[in-house]
C-alpha positions in Angstrom: -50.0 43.0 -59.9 -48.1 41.6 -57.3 -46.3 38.1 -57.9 -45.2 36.0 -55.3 -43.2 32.9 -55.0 -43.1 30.1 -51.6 -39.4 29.3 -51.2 -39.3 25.8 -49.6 -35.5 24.8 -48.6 -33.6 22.2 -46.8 -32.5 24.1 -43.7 -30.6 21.6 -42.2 -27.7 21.9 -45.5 -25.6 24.8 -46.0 -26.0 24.2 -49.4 -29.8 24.5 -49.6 -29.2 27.6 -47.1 -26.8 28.9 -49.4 -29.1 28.3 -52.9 -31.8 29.6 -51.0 -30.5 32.9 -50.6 -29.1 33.1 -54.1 -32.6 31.7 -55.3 -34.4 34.8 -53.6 -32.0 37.7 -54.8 -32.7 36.0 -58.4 -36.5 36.2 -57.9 -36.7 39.8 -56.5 -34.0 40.6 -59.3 -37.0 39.7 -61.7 -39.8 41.4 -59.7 -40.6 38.4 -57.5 -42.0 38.5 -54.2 -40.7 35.9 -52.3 -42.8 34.3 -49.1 -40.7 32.0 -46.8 -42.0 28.5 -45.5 -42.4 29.5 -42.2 -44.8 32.4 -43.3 -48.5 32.5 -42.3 -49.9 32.7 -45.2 -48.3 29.4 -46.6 -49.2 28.4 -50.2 -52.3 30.7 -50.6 -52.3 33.2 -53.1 -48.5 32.1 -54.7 -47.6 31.6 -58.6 -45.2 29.4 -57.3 -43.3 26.8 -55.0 -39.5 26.8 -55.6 -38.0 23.7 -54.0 -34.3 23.8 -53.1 -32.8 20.7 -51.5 -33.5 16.8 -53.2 -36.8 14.7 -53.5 -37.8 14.3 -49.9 -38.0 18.4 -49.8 -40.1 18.1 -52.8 -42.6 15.8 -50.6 -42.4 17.8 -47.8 -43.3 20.4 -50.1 -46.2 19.2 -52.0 -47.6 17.7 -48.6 -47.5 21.4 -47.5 -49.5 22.3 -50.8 -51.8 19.5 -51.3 -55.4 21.3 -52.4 -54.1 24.5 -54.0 -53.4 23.5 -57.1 -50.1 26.0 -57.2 -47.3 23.8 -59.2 -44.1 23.3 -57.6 -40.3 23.6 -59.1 -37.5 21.6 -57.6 -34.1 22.4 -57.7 -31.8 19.6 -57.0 -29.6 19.9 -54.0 -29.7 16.0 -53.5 -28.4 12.8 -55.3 -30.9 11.3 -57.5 -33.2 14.1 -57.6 -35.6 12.6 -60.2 -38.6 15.0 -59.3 -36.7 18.3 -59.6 -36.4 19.7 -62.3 -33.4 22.3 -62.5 -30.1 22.2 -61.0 -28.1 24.1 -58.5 -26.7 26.5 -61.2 -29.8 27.6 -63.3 -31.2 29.2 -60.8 -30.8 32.4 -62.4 -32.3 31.3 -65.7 -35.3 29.7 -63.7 -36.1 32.6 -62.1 -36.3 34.4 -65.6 -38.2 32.0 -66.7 -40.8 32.0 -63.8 -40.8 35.6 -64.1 -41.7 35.0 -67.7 -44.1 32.2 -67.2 -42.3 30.2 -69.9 -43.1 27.0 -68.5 -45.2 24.3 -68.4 -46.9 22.7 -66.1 -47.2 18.2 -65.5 -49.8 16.6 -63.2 -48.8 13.8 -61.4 -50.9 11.5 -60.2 -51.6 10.3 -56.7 -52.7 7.4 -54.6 -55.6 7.9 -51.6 -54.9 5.8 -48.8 -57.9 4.0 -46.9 -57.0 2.3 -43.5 -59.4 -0.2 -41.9 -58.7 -1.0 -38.0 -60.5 -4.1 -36.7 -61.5 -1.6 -34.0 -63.8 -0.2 -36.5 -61.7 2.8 -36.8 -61.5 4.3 -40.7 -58.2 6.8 -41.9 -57.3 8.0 -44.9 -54.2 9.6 -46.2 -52.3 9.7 -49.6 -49.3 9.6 -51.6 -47.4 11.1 -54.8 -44.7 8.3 -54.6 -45.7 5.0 -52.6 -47.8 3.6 -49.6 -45.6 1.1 -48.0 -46.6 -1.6 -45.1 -44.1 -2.7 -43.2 -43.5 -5.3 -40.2 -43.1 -2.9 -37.5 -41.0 -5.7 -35.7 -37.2 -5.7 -37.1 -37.4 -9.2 -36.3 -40.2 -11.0 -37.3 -41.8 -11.0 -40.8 -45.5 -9.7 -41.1 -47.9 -12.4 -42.6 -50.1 -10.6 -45.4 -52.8 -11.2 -48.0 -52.5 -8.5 -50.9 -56.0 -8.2 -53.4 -56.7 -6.7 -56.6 -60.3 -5.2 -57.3 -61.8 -7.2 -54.3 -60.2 -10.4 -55.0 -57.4 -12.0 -53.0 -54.4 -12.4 -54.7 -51.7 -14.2 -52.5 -50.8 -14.1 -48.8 -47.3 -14.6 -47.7 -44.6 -13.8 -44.8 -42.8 -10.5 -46.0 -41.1 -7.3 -44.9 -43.5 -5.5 -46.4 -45.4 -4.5 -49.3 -44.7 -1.7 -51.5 -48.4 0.5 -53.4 -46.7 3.1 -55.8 -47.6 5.1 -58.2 -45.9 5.5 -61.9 -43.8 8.5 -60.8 -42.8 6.3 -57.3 -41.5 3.3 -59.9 -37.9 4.7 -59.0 -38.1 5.0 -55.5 -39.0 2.7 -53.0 -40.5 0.4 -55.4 -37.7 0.5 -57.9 -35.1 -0.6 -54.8 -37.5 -3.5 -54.0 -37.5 -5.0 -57.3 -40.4 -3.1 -59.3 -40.4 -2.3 -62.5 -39.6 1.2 -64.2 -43.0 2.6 -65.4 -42.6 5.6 -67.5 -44.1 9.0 -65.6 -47.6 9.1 -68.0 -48.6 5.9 -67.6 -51.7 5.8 -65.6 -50.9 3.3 -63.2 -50.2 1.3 -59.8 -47.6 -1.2 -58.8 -47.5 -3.7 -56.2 -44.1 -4.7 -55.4 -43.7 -7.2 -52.4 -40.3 -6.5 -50.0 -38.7 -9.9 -49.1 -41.6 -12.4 -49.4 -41.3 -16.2 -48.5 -43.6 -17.3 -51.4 -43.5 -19.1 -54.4 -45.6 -16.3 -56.5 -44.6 -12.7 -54.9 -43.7 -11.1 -58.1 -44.4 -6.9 -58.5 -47.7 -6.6 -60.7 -49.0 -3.4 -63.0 -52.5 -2.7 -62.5 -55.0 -0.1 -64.5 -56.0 3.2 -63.1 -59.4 1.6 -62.4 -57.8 -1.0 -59.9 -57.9 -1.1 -56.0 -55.0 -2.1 -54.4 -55.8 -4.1 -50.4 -53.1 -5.3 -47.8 -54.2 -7.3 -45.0 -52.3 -8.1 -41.8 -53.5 -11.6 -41.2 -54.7 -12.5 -37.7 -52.3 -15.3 -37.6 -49.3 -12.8 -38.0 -47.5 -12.3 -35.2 -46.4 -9.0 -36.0 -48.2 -5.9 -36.4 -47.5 -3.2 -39.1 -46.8 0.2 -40.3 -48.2 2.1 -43.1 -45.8 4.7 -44.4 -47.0 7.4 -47.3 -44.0 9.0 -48.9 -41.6 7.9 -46.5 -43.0 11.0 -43.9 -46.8 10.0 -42.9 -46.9 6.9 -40.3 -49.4 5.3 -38.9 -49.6 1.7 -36.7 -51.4 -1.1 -38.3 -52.4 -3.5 -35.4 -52.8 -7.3 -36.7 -56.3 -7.3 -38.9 -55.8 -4.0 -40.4 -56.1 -3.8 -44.2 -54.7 -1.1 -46.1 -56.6 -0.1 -49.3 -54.9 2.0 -51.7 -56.2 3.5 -55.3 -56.1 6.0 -58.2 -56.3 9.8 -55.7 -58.8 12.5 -56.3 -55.6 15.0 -56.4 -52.6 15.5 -58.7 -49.7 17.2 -57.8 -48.6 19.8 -60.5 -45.0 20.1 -61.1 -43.4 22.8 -63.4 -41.4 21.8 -66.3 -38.9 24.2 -68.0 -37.4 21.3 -70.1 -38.8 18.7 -72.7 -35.9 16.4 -72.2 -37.9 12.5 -72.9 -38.1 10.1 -69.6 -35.3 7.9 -71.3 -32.8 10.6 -70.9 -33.5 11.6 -67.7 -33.5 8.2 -66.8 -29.6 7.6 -68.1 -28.8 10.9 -66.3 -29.7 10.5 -62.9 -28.4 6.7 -62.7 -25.5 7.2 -64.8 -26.2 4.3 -67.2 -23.8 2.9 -69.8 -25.4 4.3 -72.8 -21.6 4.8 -75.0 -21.3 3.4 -78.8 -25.7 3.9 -79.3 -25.9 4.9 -82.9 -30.0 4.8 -83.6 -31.8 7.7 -84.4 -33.6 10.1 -82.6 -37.3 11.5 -82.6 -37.1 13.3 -85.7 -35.0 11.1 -87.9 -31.3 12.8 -87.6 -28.9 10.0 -86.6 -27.6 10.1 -83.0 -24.1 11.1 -81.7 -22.0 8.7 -80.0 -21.9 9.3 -76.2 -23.1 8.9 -72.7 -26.4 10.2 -72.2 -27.5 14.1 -72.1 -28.2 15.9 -68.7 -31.6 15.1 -67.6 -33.7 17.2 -65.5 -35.8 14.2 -63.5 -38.9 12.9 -63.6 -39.8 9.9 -61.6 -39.7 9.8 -57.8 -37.0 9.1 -55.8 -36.9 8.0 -52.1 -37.2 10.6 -49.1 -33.6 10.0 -48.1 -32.2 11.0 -51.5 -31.0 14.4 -50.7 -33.4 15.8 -48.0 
């Protein structure tokens, strides 16, 4: 049977051009047929994505994939890199272990996007990480009301308003102020950017919850709704942007079983020295700095593209 894998890379990084190559020797080493992004046939019919490059090739990735339901494996080429999973040198063993199928594989959930125009006009779009509206003027704020499940909420003057989901907590969100929320819990944050107001604090809400933003009419300043950092669209004044739980996950493949908290100390390198609890399984900890994660959460667009 024939086995294929979608190799998805940076081009614009020697690096990525470099790992790409290596990554496809390694796959047809271990009876891999490799298809290139720019292929016809795109995602149909693959076993596999492999990602090289950081977490905005990952989106661009999984935007190329949305509906197949083929899982995708990141190798980070980038900074953060909280959605890959392996790094630039276990390639080789990755490959063995696609070849293998010793993996698992994670859904992710998403967010569906609903955009009403006062023109009447309906859009939709989505998001793995976070649905952002912005002021589209750099130098005026944009006046908003934000509502949960069809109440209003608060309205204030703000640079924007950030809609993300768990795995999104360390990305745009996490940079405006929002809270960490561990990858398996099913939820949605609302994080205001900037806002003159008394109450503009981030809020948790259920999976059941619908998230709406609002351009007031008495804002001076239109908007923009950004999915992912990639998909834009203009929001003239009287737009409302509705955002809940999406009717797709995005699968990722997992080759490691390292817990959130680890990966977490890894990729932001925090001060974890002297700890001496106890792990999972009752054996007391050693003293030292974290283990090497293999991300989880998101990460923004511009980390590593």
């Amino acid at each position: 049977m024939n086995r294929s894998v979608l190799l998805v890379t940076h081009s614009g990084r020697a690096e990525a051009v470099h790992a790409a190559e290596e990554a496809r020797l390694a796959l047809q080493d271990v009876g891999m047929t490799i298809i290139d992004e720019s292929g016809s046939a795109g995602a149909s019919g693959v076993e596999m994505v492999v990602v090289l490059g950081g977490d905005g090739t990952i989106l661009r990735a999984a935007e190329l994939t949305r509906g197949t339901g083929v899982p995708l494996l990141g190798v980070n080429l980038g900074h953060v890199g909280f959605l890959a999973e392996s790094e630039r040198e276990d390639i080789h063993e990755a490959a063995r272990r696609i070849a293998a199928r010793e993996y698992d594989v994670e859904e992710r959930r998403t967010v569906d996007v609903r955009v009403l125009r006062p023109d009447g006009v309906v859009t939709t779009g989505w998001a793995i990480n976070e649905a952002t509206v912005e002021k589209a003027d750099r130098a005026r704020m944009v006046e908003v009301v934000v509502e949960v499940d069809g109440r209003p909420l608060s309205s204030f003057g703000c640079d924007g308003v950030v809609m993300a989901t768990s795995t999104g907590s360390t990305a745009h969100a996490f940079s405006a102020g929002g809270p960490v929320v561990w990858p398996d819990v099913d939820a949605t944050l609302l994080v205001p950017v900037s806002a003159h107001a008394l109450f503009a604090r981030p809020i948790v809400v259920g999976p059941s919850s619908v998230l709406a933003v609002e351009i007031l009419t008495r804002s001076g300043s239109p908007g923009v709704l950004t999915c992912d950092g990639r998909r834009k669209e203009d929001l003239p004044v009287g737009t409302r942007v509705e955002v809940r739980r999406g009717s797709e996950s995005v699968r990722l493949a997992r080759m490691s079983h390292a817990p959130f908290t680890d990966r977490l100390v890894s990729r932001f390198a925090l001060p974890v020295t002297g700890w001496r609890g106890r792990g999972p399984n009752g054996t007391a900890a050693r003293d030292g700095g974290g283990t090497r994660g293999t991300g989880v959460a998101g990460a923004t667009p511009e980390d590593g593209r």
